[in-house]
Backbone bond lengths (Angstrom), bond angles and torsions (degrees), N, CA, C in turn:
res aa  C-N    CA-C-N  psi(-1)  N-CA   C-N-CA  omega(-1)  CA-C   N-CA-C  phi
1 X - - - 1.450 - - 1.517 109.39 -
2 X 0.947 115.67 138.97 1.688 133.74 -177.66 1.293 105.05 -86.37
3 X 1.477 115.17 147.49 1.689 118.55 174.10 1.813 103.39 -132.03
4 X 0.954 128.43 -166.30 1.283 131.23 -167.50 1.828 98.67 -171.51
5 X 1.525 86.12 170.41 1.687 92.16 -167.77 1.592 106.22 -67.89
6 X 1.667 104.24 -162.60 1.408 106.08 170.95 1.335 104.86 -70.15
7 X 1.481 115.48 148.62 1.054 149.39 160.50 1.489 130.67 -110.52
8 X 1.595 128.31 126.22 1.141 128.79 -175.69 1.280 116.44 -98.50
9 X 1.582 125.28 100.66 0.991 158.20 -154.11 1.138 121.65 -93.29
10 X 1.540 99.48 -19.61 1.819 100.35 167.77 1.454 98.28 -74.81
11 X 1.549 108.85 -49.31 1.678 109.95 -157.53 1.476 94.06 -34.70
12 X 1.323 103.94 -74.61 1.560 126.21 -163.00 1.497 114.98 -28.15
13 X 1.774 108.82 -40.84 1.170 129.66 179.41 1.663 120.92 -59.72
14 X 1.595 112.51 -9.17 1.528 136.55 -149.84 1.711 75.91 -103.55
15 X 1.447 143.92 -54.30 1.024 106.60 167.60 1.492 142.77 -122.54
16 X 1.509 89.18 72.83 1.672 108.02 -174.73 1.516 88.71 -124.18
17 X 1.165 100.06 130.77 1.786 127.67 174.05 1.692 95.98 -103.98
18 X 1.448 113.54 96.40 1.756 137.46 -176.41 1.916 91.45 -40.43
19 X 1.399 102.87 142.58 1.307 108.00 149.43 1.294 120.87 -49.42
20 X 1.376 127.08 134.32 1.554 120.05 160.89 1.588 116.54 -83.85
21 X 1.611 105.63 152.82 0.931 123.56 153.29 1.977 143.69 -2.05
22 X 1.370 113.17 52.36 1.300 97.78 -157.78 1.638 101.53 156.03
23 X 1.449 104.09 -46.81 1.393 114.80 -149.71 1.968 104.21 -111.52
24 X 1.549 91.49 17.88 1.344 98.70 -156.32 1.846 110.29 -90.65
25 X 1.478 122.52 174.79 1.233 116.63 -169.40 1.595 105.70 -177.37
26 X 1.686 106.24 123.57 1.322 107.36 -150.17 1.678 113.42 -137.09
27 X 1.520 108.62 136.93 0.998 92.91 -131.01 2.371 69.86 -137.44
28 X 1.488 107.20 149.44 1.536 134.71 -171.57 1.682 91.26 -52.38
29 X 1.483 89.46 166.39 1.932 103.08 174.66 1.802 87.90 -84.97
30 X 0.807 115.75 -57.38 1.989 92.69 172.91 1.021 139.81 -11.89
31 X 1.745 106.54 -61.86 1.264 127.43 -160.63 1.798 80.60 -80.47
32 X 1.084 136.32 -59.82 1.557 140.10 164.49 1.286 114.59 -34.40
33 X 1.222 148.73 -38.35 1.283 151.86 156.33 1.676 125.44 -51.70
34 X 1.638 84.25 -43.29 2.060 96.21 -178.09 1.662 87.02 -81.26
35 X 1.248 137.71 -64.39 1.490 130.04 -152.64 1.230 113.15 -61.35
36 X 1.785 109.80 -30.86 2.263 104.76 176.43 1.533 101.05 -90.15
37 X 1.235 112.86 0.98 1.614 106.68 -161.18 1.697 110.26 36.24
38 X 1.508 91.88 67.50 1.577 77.77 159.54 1.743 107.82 -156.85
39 X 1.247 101.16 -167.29 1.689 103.01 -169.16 1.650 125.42 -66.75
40 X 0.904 145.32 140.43 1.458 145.00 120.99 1.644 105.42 25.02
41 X 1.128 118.61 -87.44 1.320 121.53 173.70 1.764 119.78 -35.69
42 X 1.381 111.99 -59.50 1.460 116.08 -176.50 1.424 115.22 -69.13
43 X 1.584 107.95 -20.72 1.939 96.82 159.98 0.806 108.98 -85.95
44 X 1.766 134.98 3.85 1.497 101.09 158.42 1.770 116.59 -110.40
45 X 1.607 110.17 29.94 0.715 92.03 175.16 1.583 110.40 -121.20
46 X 1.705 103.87 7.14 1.482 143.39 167.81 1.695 82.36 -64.65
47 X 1.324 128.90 -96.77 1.144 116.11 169.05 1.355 150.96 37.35
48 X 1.555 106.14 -92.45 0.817 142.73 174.19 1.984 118.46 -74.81
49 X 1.426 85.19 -8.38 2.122 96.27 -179.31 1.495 111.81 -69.92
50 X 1.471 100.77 -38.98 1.435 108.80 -151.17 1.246 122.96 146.87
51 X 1.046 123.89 -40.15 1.401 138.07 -175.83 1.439 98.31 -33.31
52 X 1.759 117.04 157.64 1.302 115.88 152.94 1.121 115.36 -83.81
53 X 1.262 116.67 155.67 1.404 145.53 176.09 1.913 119.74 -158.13
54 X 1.320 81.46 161.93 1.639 93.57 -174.83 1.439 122.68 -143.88
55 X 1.016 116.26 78.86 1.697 137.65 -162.90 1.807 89.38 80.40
56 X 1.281 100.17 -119.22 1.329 98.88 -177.49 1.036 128.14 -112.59
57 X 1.368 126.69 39.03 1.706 165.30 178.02 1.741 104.26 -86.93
58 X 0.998 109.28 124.38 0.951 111.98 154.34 2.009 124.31 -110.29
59 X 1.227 119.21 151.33 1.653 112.90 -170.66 1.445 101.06 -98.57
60 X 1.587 105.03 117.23 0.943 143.44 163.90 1.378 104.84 8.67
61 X 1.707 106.01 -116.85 1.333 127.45 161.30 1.645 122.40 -23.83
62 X 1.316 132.82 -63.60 1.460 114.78 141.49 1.164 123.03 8.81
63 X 1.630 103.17 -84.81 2.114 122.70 -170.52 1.408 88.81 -45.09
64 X 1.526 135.95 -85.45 0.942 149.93 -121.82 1.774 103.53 -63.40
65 X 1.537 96.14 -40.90 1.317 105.39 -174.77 1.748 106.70 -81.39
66 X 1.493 142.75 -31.89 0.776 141.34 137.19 1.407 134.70 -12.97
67 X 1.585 112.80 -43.90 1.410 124.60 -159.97 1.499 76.71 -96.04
68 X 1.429 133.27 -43.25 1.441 118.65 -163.35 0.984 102.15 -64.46
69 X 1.354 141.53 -44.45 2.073 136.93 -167.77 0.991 103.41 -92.05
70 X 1.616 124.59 6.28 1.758 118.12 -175.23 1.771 120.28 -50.20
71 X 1.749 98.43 -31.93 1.107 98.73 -162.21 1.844 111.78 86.90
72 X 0.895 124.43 -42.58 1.393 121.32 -169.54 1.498 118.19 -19.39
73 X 1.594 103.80 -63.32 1.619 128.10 -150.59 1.199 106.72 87.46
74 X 1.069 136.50 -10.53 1.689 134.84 -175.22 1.379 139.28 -112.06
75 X 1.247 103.08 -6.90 1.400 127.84 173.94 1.786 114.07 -68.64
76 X 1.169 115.39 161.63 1.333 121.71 -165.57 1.521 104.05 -74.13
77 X 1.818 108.40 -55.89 1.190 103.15 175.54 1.584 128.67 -74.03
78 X 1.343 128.91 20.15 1.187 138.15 -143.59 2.073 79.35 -139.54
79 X 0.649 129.25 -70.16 1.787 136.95 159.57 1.658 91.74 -26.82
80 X 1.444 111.31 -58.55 1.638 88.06 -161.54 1.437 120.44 -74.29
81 X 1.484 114.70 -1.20 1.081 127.72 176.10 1.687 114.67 -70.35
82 X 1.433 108.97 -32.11 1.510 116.93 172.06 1.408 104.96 -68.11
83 X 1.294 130.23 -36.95 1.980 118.37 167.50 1.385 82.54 -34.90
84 X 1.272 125.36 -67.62 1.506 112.51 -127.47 1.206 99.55 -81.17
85 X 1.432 127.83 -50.39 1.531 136.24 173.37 2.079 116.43 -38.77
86 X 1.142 111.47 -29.60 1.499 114.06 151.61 1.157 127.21 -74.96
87 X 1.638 122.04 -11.82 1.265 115.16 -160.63 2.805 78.99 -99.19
88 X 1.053 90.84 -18.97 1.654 92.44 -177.97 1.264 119.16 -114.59
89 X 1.553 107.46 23.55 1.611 97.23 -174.19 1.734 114.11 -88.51
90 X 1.100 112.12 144.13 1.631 127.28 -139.66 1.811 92.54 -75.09
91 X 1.186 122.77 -0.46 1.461 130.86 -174.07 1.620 95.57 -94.32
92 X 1.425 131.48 -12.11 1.568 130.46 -163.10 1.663 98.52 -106.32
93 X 1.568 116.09 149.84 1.169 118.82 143.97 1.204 132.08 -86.83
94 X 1.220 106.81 130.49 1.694 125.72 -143.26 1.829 95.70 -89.94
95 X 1.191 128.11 -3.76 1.604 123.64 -145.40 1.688 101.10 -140.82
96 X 1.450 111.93 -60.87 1.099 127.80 -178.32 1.562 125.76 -21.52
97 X 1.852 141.28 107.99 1.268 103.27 -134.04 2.075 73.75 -98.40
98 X 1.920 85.50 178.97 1.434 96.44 -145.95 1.726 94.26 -155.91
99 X 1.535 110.83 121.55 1.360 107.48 -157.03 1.399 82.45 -124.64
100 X 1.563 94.09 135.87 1.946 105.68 170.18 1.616 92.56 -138.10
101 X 1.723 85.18 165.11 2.031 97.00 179.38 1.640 95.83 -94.11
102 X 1.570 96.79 143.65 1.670 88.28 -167.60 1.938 92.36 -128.39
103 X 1.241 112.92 175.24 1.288 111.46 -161.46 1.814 95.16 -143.35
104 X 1.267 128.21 131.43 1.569 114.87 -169.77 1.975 91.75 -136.91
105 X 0.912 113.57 114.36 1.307 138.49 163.40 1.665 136.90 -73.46
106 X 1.266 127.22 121.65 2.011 108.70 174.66 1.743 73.17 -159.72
107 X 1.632 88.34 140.37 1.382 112.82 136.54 1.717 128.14 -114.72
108 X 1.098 121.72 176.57 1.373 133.30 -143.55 1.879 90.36 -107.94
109 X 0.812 120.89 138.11 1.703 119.23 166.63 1.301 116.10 -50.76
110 X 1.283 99.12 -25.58 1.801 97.29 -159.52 1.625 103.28 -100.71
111 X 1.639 110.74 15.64 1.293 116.15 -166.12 1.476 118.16 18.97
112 X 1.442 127.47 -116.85 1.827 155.54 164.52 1.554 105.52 -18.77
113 X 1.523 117.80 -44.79 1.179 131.75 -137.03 1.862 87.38 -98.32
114 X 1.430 110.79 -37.47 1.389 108.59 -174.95 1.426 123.40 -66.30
115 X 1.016 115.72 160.55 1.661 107.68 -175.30 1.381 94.72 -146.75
116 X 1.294 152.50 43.00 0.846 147.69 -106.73 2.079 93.67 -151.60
117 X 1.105 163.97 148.23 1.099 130.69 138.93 1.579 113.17 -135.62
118 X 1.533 102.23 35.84 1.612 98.01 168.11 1.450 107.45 -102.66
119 X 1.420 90.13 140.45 1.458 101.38 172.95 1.823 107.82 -142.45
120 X 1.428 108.50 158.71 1.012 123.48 163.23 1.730 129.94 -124.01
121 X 1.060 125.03 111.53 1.399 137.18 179.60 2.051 97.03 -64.71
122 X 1.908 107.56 131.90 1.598 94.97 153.30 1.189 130.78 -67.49
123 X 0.747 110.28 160.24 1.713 119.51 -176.97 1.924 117.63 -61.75
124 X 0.963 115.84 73.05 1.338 118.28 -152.84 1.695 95.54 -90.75
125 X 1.699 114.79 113.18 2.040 118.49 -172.27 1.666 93.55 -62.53
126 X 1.086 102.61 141.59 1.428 106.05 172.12 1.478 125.87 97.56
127 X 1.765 113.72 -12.33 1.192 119.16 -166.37 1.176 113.74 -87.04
128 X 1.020 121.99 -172.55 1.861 123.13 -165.95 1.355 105.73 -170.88
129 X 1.573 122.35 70.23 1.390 104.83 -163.50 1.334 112.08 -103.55
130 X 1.235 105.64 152.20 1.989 116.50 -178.35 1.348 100.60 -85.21
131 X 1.577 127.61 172.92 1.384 128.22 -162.24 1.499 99.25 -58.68
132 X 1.431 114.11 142.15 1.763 113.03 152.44 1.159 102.72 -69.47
133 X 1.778 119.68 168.25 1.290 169.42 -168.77 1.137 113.86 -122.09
134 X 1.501 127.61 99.43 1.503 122.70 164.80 1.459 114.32 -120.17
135 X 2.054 107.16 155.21 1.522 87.05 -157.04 1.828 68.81 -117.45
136 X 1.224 101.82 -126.42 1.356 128.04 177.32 1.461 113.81 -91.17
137 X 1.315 138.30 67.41 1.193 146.28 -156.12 1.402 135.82 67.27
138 X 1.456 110.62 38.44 1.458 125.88 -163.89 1.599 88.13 -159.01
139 X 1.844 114.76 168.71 1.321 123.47 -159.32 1.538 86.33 176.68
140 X 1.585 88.99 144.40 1.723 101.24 -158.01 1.695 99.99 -149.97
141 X 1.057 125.00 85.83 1.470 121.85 169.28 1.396 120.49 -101.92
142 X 1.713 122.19 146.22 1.082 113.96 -175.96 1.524 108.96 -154.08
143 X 0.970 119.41 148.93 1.767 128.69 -152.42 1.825 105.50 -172.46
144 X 1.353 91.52 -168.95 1.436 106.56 -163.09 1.876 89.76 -137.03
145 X 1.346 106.10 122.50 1.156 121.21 150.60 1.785 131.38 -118.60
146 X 1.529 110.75 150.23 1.606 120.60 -172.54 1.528 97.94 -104.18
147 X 1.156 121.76 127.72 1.290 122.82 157.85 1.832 129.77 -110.95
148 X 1.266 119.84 152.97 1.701 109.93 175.33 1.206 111.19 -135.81
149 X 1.186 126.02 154.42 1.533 129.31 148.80 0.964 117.34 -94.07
150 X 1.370 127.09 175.58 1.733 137.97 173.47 1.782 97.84 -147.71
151 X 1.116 103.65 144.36 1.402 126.34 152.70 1.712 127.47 -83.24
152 X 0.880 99.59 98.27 1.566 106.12 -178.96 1.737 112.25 -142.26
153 X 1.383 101.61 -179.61 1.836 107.77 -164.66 1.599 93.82 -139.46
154 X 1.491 117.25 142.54 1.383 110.29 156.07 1.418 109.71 -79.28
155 X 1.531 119.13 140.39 0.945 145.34 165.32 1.764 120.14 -66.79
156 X 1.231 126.62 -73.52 1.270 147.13 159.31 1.567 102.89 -9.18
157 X 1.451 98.72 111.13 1.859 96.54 -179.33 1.498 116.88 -71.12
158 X 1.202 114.95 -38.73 1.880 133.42 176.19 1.659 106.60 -61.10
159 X 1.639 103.70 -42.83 1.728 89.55 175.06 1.557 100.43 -74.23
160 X 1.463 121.77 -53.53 1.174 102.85 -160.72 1.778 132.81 -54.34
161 X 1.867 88.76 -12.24 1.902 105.48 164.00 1.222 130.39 -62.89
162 X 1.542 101.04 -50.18 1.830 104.09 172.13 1.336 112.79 -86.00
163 X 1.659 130.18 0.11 1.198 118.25 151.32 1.492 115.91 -64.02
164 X 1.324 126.43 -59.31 0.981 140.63 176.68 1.606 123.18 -16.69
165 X 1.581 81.29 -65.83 1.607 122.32 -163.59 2.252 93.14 -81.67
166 X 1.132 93.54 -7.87 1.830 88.32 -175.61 1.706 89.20 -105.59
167 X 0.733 119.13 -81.73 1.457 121.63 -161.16 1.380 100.99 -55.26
168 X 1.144 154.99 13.34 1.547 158.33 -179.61 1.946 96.18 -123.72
169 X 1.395 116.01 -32.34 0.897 107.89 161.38 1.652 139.45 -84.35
170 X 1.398 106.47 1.84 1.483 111.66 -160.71 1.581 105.64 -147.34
171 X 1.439 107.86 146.43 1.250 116.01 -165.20 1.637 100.74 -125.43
172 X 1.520 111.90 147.21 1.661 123.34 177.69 1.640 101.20 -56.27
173 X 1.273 116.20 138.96 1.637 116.40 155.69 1.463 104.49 -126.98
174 X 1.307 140.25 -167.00 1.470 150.56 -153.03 1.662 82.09 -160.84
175 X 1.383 117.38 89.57 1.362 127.93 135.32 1.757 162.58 -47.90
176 X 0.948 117.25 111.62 1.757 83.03 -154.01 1.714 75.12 -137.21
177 X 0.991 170.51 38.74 1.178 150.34 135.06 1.630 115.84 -98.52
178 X 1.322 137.90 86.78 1.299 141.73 -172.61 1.659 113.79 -14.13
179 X 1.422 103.55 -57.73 1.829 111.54 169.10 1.016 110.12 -40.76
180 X 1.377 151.28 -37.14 1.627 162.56 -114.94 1.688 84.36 -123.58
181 X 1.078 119.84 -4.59 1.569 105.96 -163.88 1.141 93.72 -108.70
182 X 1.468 144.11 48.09 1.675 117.15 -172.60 2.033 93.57 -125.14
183 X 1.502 112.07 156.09 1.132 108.14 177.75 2.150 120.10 -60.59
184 X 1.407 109.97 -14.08 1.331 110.99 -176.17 1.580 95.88 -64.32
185 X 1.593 120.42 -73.74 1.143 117.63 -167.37 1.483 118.84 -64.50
186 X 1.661 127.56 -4.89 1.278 120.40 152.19 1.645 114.59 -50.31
187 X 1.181 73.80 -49.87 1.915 83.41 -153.25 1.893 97.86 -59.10
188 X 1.474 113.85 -28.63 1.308 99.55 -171.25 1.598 113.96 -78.85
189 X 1.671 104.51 -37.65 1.704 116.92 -170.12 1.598 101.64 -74.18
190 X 1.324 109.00 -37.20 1.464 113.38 -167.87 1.271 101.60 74.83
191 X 1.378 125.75 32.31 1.648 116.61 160.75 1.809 123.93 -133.59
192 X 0.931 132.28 160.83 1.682 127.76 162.08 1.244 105.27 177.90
193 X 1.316 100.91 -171.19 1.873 113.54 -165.75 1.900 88.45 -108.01
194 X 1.383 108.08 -179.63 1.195 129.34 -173.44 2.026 105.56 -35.31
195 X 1.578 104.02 -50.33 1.493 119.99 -161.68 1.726 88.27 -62.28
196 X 1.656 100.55 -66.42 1.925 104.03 -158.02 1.788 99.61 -71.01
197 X 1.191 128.18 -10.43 1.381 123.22 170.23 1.899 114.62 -70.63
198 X 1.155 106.78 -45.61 1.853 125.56 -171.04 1.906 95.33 -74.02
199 X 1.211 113.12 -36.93 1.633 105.26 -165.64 1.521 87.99 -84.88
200 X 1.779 129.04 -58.78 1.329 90.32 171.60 1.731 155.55 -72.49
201 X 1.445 88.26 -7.26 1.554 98.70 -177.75 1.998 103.41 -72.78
202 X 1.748 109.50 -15.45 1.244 91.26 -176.03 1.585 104.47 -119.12
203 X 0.857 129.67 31.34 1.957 157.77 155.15 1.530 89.80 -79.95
204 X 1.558 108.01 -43.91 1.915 95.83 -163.34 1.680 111.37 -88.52
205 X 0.841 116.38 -28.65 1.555 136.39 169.46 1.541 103.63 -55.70
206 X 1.418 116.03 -67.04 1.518 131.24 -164.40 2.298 97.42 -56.63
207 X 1.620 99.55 -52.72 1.265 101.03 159.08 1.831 130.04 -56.02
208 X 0.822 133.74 -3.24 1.505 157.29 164.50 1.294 108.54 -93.74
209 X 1.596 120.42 -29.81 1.641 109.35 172.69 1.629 107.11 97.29
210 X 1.439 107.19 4.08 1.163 122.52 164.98 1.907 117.64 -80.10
211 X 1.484 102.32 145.56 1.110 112.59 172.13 1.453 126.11 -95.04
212 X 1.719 111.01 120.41 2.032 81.62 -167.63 1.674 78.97 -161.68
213 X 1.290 116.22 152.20 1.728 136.91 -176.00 1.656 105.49 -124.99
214 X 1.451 95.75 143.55 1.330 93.79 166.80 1.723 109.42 -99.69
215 X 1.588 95.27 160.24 1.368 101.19 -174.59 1.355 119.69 -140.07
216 X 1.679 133.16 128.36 1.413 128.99 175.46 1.493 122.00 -98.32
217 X 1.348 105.45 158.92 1.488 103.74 -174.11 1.769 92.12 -165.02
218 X 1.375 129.02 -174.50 1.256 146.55 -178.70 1.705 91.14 -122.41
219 X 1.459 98.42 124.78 1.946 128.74 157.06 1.279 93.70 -80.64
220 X 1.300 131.66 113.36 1.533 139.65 97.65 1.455 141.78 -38.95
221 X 1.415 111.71 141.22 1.646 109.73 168.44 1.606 102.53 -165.70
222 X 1.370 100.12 60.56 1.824 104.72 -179.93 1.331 127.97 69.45
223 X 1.440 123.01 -4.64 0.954 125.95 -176.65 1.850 108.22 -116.95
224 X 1.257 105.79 -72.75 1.442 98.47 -174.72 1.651 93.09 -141.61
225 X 1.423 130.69 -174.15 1.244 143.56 -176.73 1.381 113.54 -123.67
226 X 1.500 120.85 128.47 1.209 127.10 -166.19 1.515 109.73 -115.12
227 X 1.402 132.07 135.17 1.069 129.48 168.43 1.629 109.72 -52.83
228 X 1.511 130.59 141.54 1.281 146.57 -176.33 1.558 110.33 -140.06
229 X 1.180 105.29 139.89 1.839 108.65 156.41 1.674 106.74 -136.56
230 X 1.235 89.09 145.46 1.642 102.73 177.17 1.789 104.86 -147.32
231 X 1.266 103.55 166.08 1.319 121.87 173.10 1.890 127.03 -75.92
232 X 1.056 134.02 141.49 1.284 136.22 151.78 1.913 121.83 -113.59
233 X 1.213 103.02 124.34 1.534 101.81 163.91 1.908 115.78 -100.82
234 X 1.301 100.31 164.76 1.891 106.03 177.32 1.332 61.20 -101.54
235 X 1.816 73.90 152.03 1.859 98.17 147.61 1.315 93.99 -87.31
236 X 1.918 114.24 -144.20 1.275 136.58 171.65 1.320 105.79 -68.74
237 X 1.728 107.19 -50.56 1.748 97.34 179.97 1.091 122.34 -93.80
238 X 0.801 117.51 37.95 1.804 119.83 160.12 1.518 102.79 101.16
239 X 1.101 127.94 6.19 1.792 121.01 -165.10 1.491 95.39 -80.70
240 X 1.092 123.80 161.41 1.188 138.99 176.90 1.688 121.12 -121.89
241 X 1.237 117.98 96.07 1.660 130.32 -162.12 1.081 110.54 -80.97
242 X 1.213 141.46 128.73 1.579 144.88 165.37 1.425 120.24 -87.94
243 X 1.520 105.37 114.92 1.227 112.35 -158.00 1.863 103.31 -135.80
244 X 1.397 101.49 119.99 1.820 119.68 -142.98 1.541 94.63 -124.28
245 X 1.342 115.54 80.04 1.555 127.16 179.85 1.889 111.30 -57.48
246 X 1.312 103.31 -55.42 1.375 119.41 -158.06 1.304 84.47 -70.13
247 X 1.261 140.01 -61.58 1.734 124.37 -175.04 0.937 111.80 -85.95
248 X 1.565 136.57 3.41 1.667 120.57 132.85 1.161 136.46 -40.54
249 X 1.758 103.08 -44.05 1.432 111.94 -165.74 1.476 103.22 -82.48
250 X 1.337 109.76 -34.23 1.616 103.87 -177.28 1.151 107.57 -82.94
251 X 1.267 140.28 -12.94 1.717 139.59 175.87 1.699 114.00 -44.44
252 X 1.514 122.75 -34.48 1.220 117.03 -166.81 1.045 111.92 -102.44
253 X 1.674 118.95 3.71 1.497 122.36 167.31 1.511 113.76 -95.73
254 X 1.381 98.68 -58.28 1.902 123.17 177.99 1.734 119.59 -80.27
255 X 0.952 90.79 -35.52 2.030 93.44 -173.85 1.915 101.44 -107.88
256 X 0.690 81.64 -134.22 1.657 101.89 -179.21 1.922 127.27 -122.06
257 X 0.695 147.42 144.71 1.363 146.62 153.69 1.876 125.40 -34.30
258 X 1.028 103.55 -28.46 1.270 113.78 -164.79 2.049 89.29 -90.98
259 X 1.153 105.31 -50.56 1.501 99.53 167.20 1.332 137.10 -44.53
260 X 1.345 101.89 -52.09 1.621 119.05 151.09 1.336 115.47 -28.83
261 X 1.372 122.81 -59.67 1.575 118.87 170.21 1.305 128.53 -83.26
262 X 1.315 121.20 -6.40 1.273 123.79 157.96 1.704 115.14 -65.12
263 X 1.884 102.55 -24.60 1.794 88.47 -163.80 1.955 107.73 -89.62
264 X 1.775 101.85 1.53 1.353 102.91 161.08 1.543 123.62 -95.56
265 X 1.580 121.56 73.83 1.401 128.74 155.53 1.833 95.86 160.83
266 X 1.702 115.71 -34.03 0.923 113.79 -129.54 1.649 89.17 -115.07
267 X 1.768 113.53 158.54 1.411 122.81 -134.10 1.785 87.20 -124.60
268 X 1.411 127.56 113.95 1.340 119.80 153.79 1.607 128.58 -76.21
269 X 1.284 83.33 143.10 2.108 83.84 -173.30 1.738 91.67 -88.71
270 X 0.739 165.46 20.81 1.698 157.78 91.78 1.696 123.95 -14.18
271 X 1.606 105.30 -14.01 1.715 114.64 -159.34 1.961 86.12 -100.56
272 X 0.848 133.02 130.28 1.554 121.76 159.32 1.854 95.18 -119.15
273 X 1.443 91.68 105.22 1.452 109.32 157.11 1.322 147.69 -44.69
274 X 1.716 124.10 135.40 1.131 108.33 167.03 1.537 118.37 -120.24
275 X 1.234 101.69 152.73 1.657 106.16 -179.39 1.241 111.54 -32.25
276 X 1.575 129.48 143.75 1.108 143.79 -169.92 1.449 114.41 -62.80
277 X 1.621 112.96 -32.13 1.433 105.97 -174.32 1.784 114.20 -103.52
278 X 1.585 89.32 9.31 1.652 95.50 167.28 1.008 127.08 -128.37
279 X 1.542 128.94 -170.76 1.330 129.97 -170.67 1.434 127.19 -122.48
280 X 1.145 120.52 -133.95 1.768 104.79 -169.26 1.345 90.86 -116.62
281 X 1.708 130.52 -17.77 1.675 130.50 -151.34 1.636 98.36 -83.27
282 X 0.870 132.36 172.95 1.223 147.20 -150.36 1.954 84.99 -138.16
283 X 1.394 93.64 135.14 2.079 89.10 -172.32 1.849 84.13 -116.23
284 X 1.523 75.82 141.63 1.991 94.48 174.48 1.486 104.55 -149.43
285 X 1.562 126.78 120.30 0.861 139.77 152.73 1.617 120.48 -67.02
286 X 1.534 100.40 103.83 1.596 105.35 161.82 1.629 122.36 -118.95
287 X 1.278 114.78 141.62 0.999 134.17 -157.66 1.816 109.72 14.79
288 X 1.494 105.76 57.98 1.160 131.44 131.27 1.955 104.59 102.92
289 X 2.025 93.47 2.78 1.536 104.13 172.14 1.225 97.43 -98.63
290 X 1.385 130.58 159.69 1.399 149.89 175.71 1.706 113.32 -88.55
291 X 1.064 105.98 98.46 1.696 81.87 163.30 1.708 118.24 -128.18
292 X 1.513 91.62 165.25 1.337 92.85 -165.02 1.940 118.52 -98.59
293 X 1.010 113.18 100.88 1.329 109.14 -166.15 1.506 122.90 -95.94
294 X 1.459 134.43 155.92 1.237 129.65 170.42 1.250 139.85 -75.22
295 X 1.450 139.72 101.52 1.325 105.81 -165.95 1.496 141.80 -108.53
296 X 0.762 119.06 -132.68 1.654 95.36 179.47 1.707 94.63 -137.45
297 X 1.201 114.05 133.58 1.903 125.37 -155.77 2.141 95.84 -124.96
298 X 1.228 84.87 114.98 1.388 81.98 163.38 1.670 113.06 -135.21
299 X 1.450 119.41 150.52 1.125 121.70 -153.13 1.980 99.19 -146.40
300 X 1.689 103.17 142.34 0.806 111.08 -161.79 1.381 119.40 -138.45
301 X 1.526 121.30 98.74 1.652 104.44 -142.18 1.345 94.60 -90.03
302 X 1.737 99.86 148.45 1.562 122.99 -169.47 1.508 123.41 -67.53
């Protein structure tokens, strides 16, 4: 494990909005040691910043967001920012469409025990899938999907205000308590991950009298595929704008500026979409309840 110099941990702490009360989740100086990659010494002087803690717990979500403003370069959540920083680096074409063989995975909770063999794949635009594979509580499909971007701008002067006025107001956090995701406590902390950023930026729109949906899909960048949500607005004529808060807000720290304005109108061929009236979970009927599971997407460009 790698360590790095001192680090000022209050600074960092200046923009972390604390877990509240309730919603909290806490986790050893270990698990705190492996995630900043750093020494013995600097968790206790992590400690001593401010941070919450609870005997010798530190809260979860906190760390995570910590390690992201650390500054380090070395931190776990500060690394995962480079997925994303390949998926926008200003040397790539952002549009160009781009077909890989992709592979989509779920098992069943009840693994052994299930006997179950319906499944449903999401509706993924672009996909092309060859027969699925089901075993004994597991499901294995694999196909070839095309993806594109487009370059485009919202038009709409009122969206382009509460875009403005949202992403200047709100900063990325690393979420992990499901409750933590609702538009009230956006709007109060001014923070969330991709999910609590898209539900409030389109609560604020819908309040404006604007029309706008949220939408999921898997982020790519050569390595593996990540579940994502982002926003869409209509214009007047019916177009439908893609509008990507959470990698707005992190664009002017982690990516570039110029990205930032690409994620108001404009479509990355890295995003593989899902149909508008579905989601990212993979549906499996067991013993005759539905559930909706996550799966794991790997992609392999052609």
């Amino acid at each position: 494990m790698s360590s790095h110099g001192s680090t000022d941990w209050a600074r960092a702490l200046e923009h972390v909005s604390p877990t509240p009360d309730g919603y909290q989740e806490w986790v050893d100086a270990d698990y705190a040691r492996e995630l900043l990659r750093c020494s013995d010494e600097e968790i206790t002087r992590l400690r001593s910043s401010g941070i919450q803690t609870r005997g010798d717990g530190f809260e979860l979500s906190d760390l995570w967001n910590v390690g992201l403003y650390s500054g380090t370069g070395a931190s776990r959540p500060e690394l995962e920012m480079v997925f994303f920083g390949l998926v926008v680096s200003p040397r790539r074409d952002w549009i160009v469409p781009t077909e890989y063989s992709i592979t989509l995975e779920a098992a069943c909770p009840s693994e052994g025990d299930c006997v179950s063999d319906r499944w449903e794949s999401p509706q993924l635009l672009g996909a092309r899938w060859h027969e699925g594979k089901s075993t004994t509580g597991r499901v294995r499909w694999t196909g070839e999907i095309t993806v594109s971007g487009r370059r485009d701008i919202v038009h709409d002067s009122q969206a382009q205000e509460v875009w403005a006025e949202f992403v200047n107001g709100n900063s990325f956090h690393y979420l992990f308590m499901r409750r933590e995701q609702t538009p009230e406590l956006t709007r109060t902390r001014r923070v969330g991950d991709c999910t609590a950023l898209s539900a409030a930026l389109s609560e604020k729109l819908a309040g404006h009298g604007l029309s706008s949906r949220t939408r999921d899909g898997f982020l790519f960048s050569g390595r593996e595929a990540r579940i994502h949500r982002w926003v869409e607005f209509e214009e007047d004529n019916g177009d439908w704008k893609p509008l990507d808060p959470s990698m707005a807000v992190l664009a002017p720290r982690f990516f570039t500026t110029e990205y930032a304005e690409f994620c108001k109108g404009s479509l990355l061929n890295r995003l593989v979409r899902i149909a508008p009236e579905d989601t990212f979970h993979v549906h499996h009927w067991c013993a005759e309840h539905r559930m909706d599971l996550i799966p794991a997407v790997a992609l392999r460009k052609n």
